[in-house]
C-alpha positions, 0 to 999 in steps of 0.5 A: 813599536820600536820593531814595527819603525825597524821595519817600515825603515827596512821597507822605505830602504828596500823600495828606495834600492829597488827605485835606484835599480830600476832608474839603473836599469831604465838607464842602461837600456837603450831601444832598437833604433825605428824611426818614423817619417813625417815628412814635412809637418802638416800646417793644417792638422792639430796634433792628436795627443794619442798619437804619443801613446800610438807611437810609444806602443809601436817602438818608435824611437824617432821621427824623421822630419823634414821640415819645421819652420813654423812656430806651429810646427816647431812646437809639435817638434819639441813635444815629440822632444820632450816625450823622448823621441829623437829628431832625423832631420832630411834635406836634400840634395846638398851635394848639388847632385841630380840624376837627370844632369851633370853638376852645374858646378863640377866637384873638382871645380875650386867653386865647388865647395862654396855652392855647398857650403851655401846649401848646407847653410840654407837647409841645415839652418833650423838644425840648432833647434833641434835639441835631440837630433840624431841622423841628419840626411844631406844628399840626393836620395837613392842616387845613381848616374842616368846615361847619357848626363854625365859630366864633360865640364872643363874642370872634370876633363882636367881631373880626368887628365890629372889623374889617369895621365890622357885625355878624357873620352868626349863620349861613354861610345868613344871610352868603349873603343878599348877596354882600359878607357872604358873602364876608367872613364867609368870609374872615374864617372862614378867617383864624381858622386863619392868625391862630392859626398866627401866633401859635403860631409866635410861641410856639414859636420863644420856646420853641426860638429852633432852631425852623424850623417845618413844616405839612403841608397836605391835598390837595384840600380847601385846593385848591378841592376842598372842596365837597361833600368833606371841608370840605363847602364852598368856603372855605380855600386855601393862598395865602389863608391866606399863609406868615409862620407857617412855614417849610416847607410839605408837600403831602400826597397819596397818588396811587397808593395812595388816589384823587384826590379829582376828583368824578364820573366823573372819579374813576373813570376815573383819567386823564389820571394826575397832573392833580390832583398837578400841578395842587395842587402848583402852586398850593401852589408859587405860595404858598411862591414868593411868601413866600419859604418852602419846598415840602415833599411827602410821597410815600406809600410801599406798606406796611401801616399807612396803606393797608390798605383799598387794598392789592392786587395792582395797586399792589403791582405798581407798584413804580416808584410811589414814584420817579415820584412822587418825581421828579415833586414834585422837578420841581415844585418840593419841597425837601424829601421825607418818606414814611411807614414801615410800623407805628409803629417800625423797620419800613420800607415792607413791599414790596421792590420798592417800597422798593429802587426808590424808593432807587434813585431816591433815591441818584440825586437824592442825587449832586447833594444840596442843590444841586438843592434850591438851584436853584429851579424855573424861573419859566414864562411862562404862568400860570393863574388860581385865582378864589377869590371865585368859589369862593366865591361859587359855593359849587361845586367849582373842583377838577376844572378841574385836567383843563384846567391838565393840558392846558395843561401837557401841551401847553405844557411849563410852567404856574404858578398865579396866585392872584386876589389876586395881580392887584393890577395889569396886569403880573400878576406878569410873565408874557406869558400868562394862561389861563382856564378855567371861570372865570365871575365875576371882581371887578371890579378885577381883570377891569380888571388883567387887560383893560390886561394884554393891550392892553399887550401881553399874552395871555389864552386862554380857554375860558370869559367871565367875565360877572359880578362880586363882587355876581353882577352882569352885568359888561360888562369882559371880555365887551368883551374877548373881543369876545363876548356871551351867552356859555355857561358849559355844562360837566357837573356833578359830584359825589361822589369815588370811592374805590377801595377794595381789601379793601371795596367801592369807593364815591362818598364825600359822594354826591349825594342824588338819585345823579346823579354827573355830568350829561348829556354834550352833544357836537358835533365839530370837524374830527377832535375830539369835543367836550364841553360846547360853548358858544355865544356872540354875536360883537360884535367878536372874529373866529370862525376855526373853527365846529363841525359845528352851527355853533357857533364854536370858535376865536375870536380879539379884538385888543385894544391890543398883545395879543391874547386867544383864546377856545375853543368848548367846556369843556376839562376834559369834552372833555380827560376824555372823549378819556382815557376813550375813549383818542380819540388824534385828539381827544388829538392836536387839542387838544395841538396846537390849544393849542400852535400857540396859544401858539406864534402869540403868540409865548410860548415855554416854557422847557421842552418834551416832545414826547410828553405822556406823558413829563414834563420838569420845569426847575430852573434857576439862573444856573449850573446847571440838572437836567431831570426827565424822567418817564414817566408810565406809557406804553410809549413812553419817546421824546421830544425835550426842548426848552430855551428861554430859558435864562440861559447858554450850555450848557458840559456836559450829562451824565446824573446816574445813569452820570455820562456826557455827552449828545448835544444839538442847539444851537438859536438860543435853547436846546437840544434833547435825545433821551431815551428814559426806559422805562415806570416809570423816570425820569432826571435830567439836569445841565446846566452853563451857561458 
């Protein structure tokens, strides 16, 4: 009897531990933050009690709301509360910003912060009851100046005058007389957004010190894609606008279910699939990295309120979509998923297909939680450029150059960005390589960070001189560097983006006014490659290691110092374009290899390598652990070998994320190699345990 009460104590006593346990482990765990939107909470709809289950069994851990003054909704708010779901709370527009017209109040008028202060107390005023409020979203969405309103106001003349010493231009076409007034009346143009962002920040964590504020950025027009596009001209962009006025920052496209804003033909023929996302992303990742905030992504979900001119049976039958597009954001670096819903209420997305299987994908990133969130995407050590004052300058589109960093990073396995204002000095930012393309005009100073950068040893390939600087003028720096002289900038111009609309005819939006998309093609060929766009130049110093079949150099290489810089013959972006329209598998096969072997001859090494292109693998690392992303980007042929280099442990443990199970991999002298196979429209996750 006495052993029997021994042990049913030594049983309470290992349940109760076991019961402390879990409650630990319960506590340390923190899911993947997924929020769902509601929009406005819908008055005539009862709340349905297994949409609770619905939600938990997709791994949504937020609701994004937008409003909830009624007593009804208020309570639907609170049982979403009280079931664990954590509140973001959008509004709209406190900034007193619109596209379409110039602030009614300018930011630089003292009258300015009044005007927001009485918006942010308007719309903020139901935030005290929310009791578990996370993201609040304050500002205009998906922001961007639309040409010709832009502010003249007095008080903005003064802060122009105040700041760069003379008189404000009256027009964009006066500022365009001399390149230094263009460039700063447009600099100063767009600062107007940021300068007001910061300010109503500053208001509204007055308001609710909880604050933590979000913006969602548009997909092409703050990218380089806003010429002759939705601003109508090259002038915003992310990382020149910064990131001290929020704290997460949300990428907003929609790449199954609209288009991709590329211009011409490129539009039409949507491939290489992903190059804008990735591309963008990018960039929008190289912001948030370098101010220390978090990247945002919202996947568009298959449902009826926001695509209904695009809903058919193709992409209805694509109901792996929302999870490669979820994988492929998380890959890249988001830390956070939102998606809307269908209508404006209880509804979720309208397809089951779609819906079960983007949770499916969910629940899997929902085993590891936050501490995917917590493992950065990894540094690469490769970047590529984006030359604002060109953009500029220009006034042409630097979007559809988003083809080449594809190829670059099909080809390579990983691609950041740099911004051009991040050339401050010649370690540019510690990366071994930089990669230029359709890059034509450079400021003078950072042409010279860049020419140390490689006889310190760096690399620089590039399909493209830049032959001017920011006057226009001929600049002689990197024609010295390359080696070269009389160098052809050739490519095809294009204009108009095509929308594939579904229940209306499609269409070109912002057409050219004569029609003409796209210029006339020019070819040449190169061993087993057709190529596009060649272009000839005049060898001074650099060393030609292949010509094209009329003679045009297609390879050419200068050494400079301790580095080395290589120049190819021809525009990336038309003759990469032109093998996916054709599916050329001999050019694909040459250019992926030329641009590897590249990399490879110079001794830069990616941390993360796929050798099928068409199967993604993305790293997140820390100095504990690491989750590879591989995605299948819609090819019947799911085998590849995922190559880790350079990683900051000895590898203890591999397993798949989804079943649990332990991985084979093959022990390399600097990392790892592992055999996957991921089936048309399916993704895996892989953990990996350093010692």
């Amino acid at each position: 009897m006495k052993k029997n009460s021994i042990y049913i104590i030594f049983c309470l006593f290992l349940l109760q531990s076991l019961y402390v346990y879990a409650q630990q482990k319960c506590e340390e765990y923190h899911p993947f933050p997924f929020s769902l939107q509601y929009f406005e909470i819908a008055e005539d709809k009862d709340f349905i009690p297994s949409t609770l289950d619905d939600l938990h069994a997709h791994g949504v851990t937020n609701l994004w709301i937008r409003d909830c003054k009624s007593p009804k909704s208020n309570a639907i708010v609170k049982r979403f509360q009280d079931e664990g779901f954590k509140i973001d709370f959008m509004t709209h527009g406190h900034e007193n910003f619109i596209r379409d017209e110039a602030p009614k109040v300018s930011v630089y008028d003292p009258k300015y912060e009044d005007v927001v202060r009485e918006n942010v107390k308007k719309g903020l005023a139901q935030l005290p009851q929310i009791e578990h409020l996370d993201y609040v979203f304050p500002y205009i969405d998906e922001p961007f100046h639309r040409k010709p309103f832009l502010d003249y106001s007095t008080a903005t003349r003064n802060e122009f005058k105040r700041q760069y010493g003379y008189t404000m231009p009256k027009s964009f076409e006066e500022a365009r007389k001399s390149p230094r007034t263009q460039l700063d009346f447009l600099n100063f143009q767009s600062l107007i957004f940021r300068d007001g962002w910061m300010k109503t920040a500053k208001i509204v964590r007055e308001f609710d010190p909880r604050v933590k504020i979000a913006i969602t950025h548009d997909s092409h027009n703050v990218y380089g894609g806003g010429v002759n596009s939705n601003s109508q001209m090259a002038m915003d962009d992310v990382f020149y606008w910064g990131g001290d006025y929020a704290d997460l920052f949300v990428y907003d496209i929609y790449p199954y279910l609209t288009f991709d804003y590329r211009y011409g033909e490129t539009g039409v023929y949507r491939k290489p699939r992903m190059s804008q996302l990735h591309y963008t992303m990018a960039q929008l990742r190289n912001m948030t990295t370098a101010y220390g905030k978090k990247m945002g992504f919202w996947v568009g979900t298959y449902n009826k309120a926001w695509f209904v001119r695009f809903r058919g049976k193709e992409r209805a039958e694509q109901f792996w979509s929302e999870r490669e597009v979820l994988y492929t954001a998380i890959a890249g670096g988001a830390d956070y998923i939102i998606s809307p819903s269908d209508y404006m209420g209880h509804n979720l997305p309208v397809d089951k297909n779609h819906w079960d299987e983007y949770g499916r994908g969910m629940r899997i990133i929902q085993k590891e939680g936050t501490a995917i969130a917590d493992t950065p995407k990894m540094k690469a050590n490769v970047c590529f450029l984006f030359p604002r004052t060109q953009y500029l300058l220009t006034q042409e589109e630097y979007y559809n150059v988003g083809l080449s960093y594809e190829l670059f990073l099909r080809s390579f396995g990983e691609l950041d960005i740099l911004h051009e204002d991040q050339i401050t000095d010649d370690t540019l930012n510690g990366y071994q390589a930089l990669v230029l393309c359709d890059v034509t005009l450079l400021p003078e100073k950072v042409a010279e960070n860049i020419a140390n950068f490689v006889k310190n040893g760096g690399t620089v390939i590039a399909d493209c001189v830049p032959q001017l600087n920011e006057d226009k003028k001929e600049s002689s720096i990197m024609k010295r560097l390359f080696g070269v002289e009389k160098a052809s900038v050739e490519r095809v111009k294009r204009k108009g983006q095509w929308v594939p609309f579904v229940n209306l005819p499609s269409k070109y939006s912002f057409p050219p006014e004569n029609g003409v998309t796209d210029t006339d093609y020019k070819f040449d060929s190169w061993n087993t490659m057709q190529i596009v766009s060649p272009r000839v130049c005049k060898t001074t110093g650099a060393t030609i290691k292949e010509n094209s079949r009329n003679g045009i150099p297609m390879i050419l290489t200068n050494k400079v110092g301790k580095g080395n810089v290589i120049l190819f013959g021809f525009c990336m972006q038309d003759t990469y374009f032109q093998a996916c329209k054709t599916d050329d598998e001999a050019t694909l096969y040459a250019l992926y290899t030329h641009v590897h072997d590249t990399f490879a001859e110079n001794g830069i090494i990616s941390h993360v390598f796929s050798s099928n292109p068409e199967i993604e693998a993305g790293l997140r690392s820390s100095n504990e652990i690491a989750y590879l992303f591989v995605i299948n980007h819609e090819t019947c042929n799911g085998n590849s070998q995922v190559s880790l280099r350079q990683l900051p442990g000895k590898i203890a443990k591999v397993i798949d994320v989804e079943t649990g199970c332990p991985m084979d991999y093959i022990d390399n002298s600097d990392g790892i190699d592992i055999k996957v196979n991921v089936p048309f429209g399916k993704t895996q996750l892989i953990k990996i345990t350093y010692q």
